[in-house]
Backbone as a printed PyTorch tensor [residue, N CA C, xyz], in Angstrom:
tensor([[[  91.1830, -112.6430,   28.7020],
         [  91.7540, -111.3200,   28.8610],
         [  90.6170, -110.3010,   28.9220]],

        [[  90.7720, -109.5450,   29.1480],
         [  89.6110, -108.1300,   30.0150],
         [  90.3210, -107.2530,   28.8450]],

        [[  88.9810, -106.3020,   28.7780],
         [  89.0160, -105.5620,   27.5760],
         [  89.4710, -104.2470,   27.9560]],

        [[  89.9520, -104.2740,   29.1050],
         [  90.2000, -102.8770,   29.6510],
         [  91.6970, -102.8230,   28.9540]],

        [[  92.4070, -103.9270,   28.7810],
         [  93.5540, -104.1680,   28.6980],
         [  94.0980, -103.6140,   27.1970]],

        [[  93.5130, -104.0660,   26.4650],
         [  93.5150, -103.4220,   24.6310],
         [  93.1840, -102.2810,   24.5140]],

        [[  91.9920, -101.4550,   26.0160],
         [  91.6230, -100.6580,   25.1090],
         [  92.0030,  -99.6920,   26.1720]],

        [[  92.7890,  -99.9460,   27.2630],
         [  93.8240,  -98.8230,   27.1530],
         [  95.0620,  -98.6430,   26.7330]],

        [[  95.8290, -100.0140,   25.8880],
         [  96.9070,  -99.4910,   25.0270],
         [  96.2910,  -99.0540,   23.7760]],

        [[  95.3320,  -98.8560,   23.3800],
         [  94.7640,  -98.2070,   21.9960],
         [  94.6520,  -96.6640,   22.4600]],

        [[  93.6870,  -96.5510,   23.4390],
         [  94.0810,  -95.1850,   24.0100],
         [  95.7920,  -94.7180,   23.8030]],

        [[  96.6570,  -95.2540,   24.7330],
         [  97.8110,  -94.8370,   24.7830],
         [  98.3890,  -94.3410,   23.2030]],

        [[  97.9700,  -95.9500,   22.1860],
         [  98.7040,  -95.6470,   21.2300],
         [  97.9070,  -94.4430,   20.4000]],

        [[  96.5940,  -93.9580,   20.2740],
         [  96.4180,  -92.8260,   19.6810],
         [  96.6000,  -91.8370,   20.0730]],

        [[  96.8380,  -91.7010,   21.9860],
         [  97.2670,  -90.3830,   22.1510],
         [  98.9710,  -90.1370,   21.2300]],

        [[  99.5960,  -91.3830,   21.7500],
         [ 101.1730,  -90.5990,   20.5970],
         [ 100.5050,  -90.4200,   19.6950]],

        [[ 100.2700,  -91.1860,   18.9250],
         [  99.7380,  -90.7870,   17.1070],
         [  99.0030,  -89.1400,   17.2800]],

        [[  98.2350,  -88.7980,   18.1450],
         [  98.0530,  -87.5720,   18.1080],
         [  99.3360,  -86.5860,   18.5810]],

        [[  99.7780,  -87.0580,   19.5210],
         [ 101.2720,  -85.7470,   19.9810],
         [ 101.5500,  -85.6990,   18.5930]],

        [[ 102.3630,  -86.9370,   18.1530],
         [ 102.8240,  -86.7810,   16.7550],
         [ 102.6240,  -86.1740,   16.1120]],

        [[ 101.1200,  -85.9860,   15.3310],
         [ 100.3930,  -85.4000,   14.8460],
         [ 100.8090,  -83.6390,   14.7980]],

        [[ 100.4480,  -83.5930,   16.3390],
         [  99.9620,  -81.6790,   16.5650],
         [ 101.7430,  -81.5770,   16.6500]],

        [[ 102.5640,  -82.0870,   17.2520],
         [ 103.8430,  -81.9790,   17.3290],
         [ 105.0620,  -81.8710,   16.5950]],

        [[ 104.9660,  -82.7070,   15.5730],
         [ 105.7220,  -82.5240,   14.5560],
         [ 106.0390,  -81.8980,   13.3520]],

        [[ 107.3880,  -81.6890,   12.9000],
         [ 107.0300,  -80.9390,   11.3650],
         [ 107.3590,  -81.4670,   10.3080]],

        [[ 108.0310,  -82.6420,   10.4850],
         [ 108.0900,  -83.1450,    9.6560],
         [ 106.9470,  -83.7480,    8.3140]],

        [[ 106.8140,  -83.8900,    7.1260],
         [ 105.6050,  -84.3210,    7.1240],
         [ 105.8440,  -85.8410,    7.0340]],

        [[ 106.6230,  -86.2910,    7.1400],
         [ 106.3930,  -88.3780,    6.6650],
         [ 106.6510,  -88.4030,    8.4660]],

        [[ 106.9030,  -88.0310,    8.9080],
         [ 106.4180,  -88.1340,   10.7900],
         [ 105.1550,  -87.5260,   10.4160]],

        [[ 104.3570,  -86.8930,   10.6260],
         [ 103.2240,  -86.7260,   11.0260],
         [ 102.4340,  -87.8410,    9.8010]],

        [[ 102.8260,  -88.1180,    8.6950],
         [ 102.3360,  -89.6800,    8.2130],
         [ 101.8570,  -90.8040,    8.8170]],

        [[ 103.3190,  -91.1740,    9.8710],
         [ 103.5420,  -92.1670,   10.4790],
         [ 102.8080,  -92.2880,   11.7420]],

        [[ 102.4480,  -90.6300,   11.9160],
         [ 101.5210,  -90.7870,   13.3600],
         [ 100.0700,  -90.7120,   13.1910]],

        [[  99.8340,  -90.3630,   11.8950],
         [  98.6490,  -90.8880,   11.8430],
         [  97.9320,  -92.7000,   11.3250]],

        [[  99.1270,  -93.1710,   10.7480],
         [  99.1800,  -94.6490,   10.8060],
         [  99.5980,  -95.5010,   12.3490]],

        [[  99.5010,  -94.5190,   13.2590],
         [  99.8770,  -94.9270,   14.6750],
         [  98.3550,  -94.4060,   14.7960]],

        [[  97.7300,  -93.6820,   14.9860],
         [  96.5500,  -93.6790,   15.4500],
         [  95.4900,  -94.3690,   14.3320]],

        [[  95.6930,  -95.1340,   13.1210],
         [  94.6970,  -95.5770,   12.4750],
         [  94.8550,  -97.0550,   13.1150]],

        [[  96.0190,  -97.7800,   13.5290],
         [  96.7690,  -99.0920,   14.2340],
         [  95.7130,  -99.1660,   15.3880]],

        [[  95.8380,  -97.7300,   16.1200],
         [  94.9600,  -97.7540,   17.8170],
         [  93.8390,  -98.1240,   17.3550]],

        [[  92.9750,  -97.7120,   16.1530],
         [  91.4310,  -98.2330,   15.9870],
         [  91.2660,  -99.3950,   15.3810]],

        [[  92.3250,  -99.8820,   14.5250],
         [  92.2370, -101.0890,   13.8450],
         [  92.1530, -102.1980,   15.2950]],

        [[  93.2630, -102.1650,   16.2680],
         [  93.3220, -102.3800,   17.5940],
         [  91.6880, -102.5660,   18.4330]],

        [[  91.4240, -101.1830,   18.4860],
         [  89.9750, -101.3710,   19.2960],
         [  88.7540, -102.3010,   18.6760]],

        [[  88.7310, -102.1430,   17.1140],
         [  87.9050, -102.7590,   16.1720],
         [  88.0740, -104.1170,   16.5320]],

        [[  89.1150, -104.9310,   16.3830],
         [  89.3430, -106.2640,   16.7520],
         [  88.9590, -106.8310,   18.5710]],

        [[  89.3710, -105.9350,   19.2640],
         [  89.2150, -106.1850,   20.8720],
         [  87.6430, -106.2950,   21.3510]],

        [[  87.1810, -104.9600,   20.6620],
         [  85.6810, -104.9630,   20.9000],
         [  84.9960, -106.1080,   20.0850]],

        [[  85.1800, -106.4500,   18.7910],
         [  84.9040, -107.8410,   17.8900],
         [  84.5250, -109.1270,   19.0880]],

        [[  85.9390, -109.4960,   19.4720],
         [  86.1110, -110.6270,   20.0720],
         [  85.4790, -110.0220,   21.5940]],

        [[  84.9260, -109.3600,   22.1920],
         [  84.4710, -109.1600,   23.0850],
         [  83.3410, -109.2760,   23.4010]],

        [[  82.4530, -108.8180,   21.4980],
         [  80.6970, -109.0390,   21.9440],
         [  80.3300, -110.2320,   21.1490]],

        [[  82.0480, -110.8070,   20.6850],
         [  81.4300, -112.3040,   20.3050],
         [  81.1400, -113.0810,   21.4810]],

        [[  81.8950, -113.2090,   22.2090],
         [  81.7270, -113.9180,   23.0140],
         [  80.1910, -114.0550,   24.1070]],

        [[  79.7200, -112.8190,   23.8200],
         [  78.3580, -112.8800,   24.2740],
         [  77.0820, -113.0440,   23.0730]],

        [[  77.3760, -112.6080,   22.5370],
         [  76.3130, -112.8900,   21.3570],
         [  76.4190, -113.9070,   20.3930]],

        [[  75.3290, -115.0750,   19.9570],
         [  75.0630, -116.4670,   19.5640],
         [  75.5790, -116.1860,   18.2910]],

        [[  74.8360, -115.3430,   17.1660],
         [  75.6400, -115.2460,   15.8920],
         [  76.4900, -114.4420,   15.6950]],

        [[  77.7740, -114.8490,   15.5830],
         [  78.9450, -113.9010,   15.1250],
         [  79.7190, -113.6470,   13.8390]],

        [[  79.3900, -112.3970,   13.6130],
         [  79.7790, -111.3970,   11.9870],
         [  80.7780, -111.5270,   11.9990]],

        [[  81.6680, -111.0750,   12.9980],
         [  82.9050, -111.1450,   13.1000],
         [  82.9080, -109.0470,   12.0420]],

        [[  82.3910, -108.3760,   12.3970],
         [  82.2140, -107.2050,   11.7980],
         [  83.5830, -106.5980,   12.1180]],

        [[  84.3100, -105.8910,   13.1120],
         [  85.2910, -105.7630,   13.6670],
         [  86.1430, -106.0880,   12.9210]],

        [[  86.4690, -107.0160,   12.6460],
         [  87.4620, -107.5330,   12.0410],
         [  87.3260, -107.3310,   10.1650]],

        [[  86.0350, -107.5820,    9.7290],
         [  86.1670, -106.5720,    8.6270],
         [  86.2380, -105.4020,    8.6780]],

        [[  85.8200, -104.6350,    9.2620],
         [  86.2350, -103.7040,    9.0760],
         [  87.4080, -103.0860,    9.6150]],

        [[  88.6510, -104.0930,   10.2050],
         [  89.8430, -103.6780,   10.4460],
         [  90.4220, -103.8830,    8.9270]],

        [[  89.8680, -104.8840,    8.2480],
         [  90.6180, -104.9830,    6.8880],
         [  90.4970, -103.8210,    6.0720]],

        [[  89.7200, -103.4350,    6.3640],
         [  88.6840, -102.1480,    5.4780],
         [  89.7180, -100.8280,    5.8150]],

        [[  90.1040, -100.7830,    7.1110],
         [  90.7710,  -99.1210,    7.5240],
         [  92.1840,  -99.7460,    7.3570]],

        [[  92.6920, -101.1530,    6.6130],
         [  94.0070, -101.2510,    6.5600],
         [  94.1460, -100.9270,    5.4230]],

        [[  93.3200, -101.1710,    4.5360],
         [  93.0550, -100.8280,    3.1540],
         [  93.6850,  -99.3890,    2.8100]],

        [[  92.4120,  -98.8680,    3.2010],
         [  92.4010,  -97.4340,    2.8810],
         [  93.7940,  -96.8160,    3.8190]],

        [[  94.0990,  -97.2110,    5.1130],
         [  95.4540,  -96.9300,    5.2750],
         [  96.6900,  -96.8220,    4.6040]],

        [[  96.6190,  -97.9410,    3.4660],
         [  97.5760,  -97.9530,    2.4320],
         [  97.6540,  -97.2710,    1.5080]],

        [[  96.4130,  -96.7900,    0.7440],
         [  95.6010,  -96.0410,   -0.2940],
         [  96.6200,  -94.7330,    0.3710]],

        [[  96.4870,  -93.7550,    1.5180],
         [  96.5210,  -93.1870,    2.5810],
         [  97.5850,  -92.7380,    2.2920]],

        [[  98.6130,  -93.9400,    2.4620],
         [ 100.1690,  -93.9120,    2.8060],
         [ 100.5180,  -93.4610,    1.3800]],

        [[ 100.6440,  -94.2450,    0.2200],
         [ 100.4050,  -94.0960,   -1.1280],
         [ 100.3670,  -92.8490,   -1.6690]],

        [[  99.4750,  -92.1180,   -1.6670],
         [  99.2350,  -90.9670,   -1.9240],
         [  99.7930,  -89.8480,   -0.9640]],

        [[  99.6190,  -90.0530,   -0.2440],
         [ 100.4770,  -89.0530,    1.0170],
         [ 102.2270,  -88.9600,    0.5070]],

        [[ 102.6150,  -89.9930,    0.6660],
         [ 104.2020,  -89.9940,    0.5610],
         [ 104.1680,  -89.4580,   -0.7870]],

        [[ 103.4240,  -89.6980,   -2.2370],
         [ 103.8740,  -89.4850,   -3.7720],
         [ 103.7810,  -87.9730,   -3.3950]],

        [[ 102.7570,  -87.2630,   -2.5960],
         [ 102.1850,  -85.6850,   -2.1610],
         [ 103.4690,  -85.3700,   -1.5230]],

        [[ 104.0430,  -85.7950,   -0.5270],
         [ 105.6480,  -85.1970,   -0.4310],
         [ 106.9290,  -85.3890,   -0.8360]],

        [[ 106.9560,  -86.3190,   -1.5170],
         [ 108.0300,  -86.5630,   -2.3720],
         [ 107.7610,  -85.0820,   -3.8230]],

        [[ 106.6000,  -85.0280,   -4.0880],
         [ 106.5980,  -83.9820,   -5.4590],
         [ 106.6850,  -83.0240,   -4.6380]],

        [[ 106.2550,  -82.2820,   -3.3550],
         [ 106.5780,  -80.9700,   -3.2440],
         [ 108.0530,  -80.5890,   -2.1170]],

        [[ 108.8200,  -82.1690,   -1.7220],
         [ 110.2810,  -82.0450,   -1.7670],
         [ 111.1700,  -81.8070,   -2.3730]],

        [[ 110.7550,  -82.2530,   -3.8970],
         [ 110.9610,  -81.7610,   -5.0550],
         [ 110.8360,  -80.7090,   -5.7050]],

        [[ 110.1360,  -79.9300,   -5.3270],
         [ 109.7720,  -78.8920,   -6.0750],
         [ 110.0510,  -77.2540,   -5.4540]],

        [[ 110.3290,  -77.5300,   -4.0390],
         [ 110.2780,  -76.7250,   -2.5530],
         [ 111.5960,  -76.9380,   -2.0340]],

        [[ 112.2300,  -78.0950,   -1.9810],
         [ 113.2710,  -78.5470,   -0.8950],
         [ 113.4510,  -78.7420,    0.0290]],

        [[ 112.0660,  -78.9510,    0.5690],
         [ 112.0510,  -79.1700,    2.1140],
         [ 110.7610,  -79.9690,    2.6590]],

        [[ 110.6000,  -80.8850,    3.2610],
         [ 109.3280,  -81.4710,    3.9800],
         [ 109.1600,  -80.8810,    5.5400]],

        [[ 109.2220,  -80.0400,    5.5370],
         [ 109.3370,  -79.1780,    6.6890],
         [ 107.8910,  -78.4900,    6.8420]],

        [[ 106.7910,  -78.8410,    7.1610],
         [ 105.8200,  -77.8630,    7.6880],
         [ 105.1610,  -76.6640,    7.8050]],

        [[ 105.9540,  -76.3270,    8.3290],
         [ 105.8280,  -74.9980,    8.9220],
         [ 106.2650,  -73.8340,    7.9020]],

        [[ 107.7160,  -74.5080,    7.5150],
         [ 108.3770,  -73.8860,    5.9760],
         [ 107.0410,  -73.5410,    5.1420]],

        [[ 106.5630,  -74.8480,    4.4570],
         [ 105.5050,  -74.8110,    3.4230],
         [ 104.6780,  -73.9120,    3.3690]],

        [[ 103.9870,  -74.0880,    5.1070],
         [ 102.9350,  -72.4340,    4.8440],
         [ 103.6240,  -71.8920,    4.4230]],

        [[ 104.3660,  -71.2690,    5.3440],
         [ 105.1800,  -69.6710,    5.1270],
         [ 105.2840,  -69.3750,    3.5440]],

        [[ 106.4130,  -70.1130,    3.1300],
         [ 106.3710,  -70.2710,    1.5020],
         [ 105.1070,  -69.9080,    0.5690]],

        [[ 104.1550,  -70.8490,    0.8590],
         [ 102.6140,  -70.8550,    0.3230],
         [ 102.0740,  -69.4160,    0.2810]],

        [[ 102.1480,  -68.5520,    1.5740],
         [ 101.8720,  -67.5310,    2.0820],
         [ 102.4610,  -66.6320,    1.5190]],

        [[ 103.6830,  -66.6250,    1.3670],
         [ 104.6470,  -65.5200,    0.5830],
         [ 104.6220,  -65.6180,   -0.7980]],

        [[ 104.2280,  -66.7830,   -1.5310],
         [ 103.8320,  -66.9060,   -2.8140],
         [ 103.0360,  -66.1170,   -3.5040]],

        [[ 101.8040,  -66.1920,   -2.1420],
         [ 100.0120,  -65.6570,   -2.5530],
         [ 100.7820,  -63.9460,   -2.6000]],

        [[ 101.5800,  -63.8750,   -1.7780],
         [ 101.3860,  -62.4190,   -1.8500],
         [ 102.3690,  -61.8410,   -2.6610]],

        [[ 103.2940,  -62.4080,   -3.8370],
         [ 104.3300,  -61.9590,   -4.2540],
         [ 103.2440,  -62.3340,   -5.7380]],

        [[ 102.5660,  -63.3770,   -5.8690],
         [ 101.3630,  -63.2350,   -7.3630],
         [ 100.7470,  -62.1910,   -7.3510]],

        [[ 100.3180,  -61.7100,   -6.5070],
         [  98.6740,  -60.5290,   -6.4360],
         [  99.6760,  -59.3980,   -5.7550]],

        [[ 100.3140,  -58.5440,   -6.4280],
         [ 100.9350,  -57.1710,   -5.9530],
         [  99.9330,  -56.2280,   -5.6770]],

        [[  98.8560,  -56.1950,   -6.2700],
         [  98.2530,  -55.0760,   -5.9240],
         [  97.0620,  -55.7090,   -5.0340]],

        [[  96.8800,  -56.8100,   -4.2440],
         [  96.4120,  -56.3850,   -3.0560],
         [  97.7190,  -56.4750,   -1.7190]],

        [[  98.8790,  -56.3020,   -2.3300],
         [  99.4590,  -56.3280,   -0.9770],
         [  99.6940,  -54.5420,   -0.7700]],

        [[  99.2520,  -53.6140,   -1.7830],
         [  99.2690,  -51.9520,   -1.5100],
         [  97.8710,  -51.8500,   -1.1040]],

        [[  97.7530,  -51.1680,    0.1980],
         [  96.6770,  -50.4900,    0.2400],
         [  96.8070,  -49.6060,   -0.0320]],

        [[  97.3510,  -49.2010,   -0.6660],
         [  97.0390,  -47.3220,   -1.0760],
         [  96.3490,  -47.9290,   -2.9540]],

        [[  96.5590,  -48.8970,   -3.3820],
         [  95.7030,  -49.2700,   -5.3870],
         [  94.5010,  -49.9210,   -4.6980]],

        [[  94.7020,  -50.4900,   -3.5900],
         [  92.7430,  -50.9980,   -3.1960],
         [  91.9150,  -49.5050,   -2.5240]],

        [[  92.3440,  -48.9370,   -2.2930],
         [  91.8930,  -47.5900,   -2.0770],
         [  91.1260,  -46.6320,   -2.8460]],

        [[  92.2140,  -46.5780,   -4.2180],
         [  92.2000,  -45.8430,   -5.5220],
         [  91.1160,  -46.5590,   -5.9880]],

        [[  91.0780,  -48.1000,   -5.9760],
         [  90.2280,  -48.6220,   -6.9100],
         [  89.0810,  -48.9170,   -6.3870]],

        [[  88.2800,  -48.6870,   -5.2290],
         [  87.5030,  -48.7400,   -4.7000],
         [  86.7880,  -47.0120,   -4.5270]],

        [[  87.4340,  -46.0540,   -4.1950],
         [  87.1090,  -44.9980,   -4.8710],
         [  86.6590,  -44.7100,   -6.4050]],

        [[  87.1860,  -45.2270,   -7.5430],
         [  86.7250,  -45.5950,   -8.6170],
         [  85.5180,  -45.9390,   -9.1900]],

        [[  85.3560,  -46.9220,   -7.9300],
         [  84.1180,  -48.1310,   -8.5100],
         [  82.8740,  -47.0600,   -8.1440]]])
């Protein structure tokens, strides 16, 4: 098999994992699309492996550890990611994105009242 073949469905599959990515709001979709684009390199890691084995006398077989290596930490990844939206689904009510800033944003400015007046950063800068 020709290597063009793996390593343009790895292409393909990280461009979704990226749409996904910039596209979505969900956050356990944009999870899932970045475990779609960590798949595309685990993918290339193995294709390219078996590709410069075949030309070169001693083989590491490197590729392939280190596909174990980014499956690893993929999990680590997943793990922590999902416990990170499950507590602020909990806490927020929503895994919604876009929500979160906003929220986040309206938080910062409903703690700190007096920099949302410019007329007390005024006063108090005259002061100083």
């Amino acid at each position: 098999m020709h290597l063009a073949y793996p390593a343009v469905l790895s292409a393909l599959l990280f461009c979704t994992g990226l749409y996904g990515v910039l596209a979505r709001r969900n956050a356990i979709l944009v999870l899932m699309s970045v475990e779609l684009m960590l798949n595309a390199v685990n993918l290339n890691l193995v294709a390219f492996d078996i590709w410069l084995s075949r030309t070169a006398q001693d083989t590491l077989h490197s590729g392939q550890a280190l596909t174990l290596f980014t499956i690893a930490i993929a999990a680590a990844e997943i793990g922590i990611g999902l416990a990170i939206v499950l507590a602020v689904y909990r806490n927020r009510g929503t895994s919604d994105i876009d929500r979160l800033r906003d929220t986040a944003e309206s938080a910062a400015s409903d703690d700190d009242p007096e920099s949302a007046r410019p007329e007390t950063a005024e006063k108090a800068e005259a002061t100083a």
